[in-house]
N, C-alpha and C positions, 0 to 999 in steps of 0.2 A: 204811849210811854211804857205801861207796863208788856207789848210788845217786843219792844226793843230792849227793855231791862231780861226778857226769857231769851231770846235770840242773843245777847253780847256773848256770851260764852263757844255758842256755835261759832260765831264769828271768830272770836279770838283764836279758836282753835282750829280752823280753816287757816287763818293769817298767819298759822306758826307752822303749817305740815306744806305750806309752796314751798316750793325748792327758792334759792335765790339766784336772782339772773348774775349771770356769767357777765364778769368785767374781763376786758382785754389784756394780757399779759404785760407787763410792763418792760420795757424793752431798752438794753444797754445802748447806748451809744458811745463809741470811740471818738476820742477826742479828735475832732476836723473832720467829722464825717458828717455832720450837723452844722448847718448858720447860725450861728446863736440869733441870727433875725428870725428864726423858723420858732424860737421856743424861748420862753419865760420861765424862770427859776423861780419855782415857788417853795421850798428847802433845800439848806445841805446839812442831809443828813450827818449826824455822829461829830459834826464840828460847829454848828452853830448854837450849840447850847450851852449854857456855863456845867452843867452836870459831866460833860467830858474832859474835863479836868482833872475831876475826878474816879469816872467810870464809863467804859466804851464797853456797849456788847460785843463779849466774845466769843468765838468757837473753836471747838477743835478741829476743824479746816476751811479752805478759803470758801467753796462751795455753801457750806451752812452760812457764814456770816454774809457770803453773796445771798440765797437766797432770804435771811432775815432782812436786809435791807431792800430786797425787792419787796418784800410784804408788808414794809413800814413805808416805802414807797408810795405803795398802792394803795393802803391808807389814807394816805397824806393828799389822794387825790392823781399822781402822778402819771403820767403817759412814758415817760421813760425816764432814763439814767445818765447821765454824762458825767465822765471823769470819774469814773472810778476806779477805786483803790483799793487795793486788801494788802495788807502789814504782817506781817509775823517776827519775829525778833529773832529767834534760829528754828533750825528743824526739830518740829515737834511741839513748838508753842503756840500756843494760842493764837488765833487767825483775826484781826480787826478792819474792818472796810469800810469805807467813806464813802461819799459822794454827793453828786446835785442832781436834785429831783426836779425835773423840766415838765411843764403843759407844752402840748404842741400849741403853738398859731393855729 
């Protein structure tokens, strides 16, 4: 016991300096380019939640809020994207984008 009470710290400090393993990109798909028999929706993002109603993360361009939603994607477990969307209201506003986060089959 008192073994393992001097080594926890070694360890702990090993567990924090590994790098972490590398997840696979998460990848858009265009509408009808996918079976929806191929993949299971497991969020849509930025519209399934009562909070956008009131508040949708934005950016200032389509790119940023494309990639924050890949990264809440991937998050969320996600293999890829289908049906998405990015909003802006004129040139020069604020960028907002949607979509559904799919598991492959």
């Amino acid at each position: 016991m008192k073994l393992l009470l001097l080594l926890a710290p070694a360890l702990i400090a090993v567990s924090t300096t590994l790098p972490a393993a590398e997840t696979a990109p998460v990848k858009i798909y265009q509408a009808g380019t996918i079976a929806p028999s191929r993949y299971t929706v497991i969020d849509r993002l930025w519209v399934a939640r009562w909070r956008t109603a009131f508040d949708v993360p934005s950016h200032a361009d389509a790119a940023a809020a494309t990639r924050e939603l890949l990264e809440e994607a991937a998050r969320a477990g996600g293999d890829g994207v289908v049906n998405l969307h990015c909003l802006a209201r004129e040139t020069g506003a604020r960028h907002y984008c949607y979509g559904n986060v799919i598991k492959l089959k």
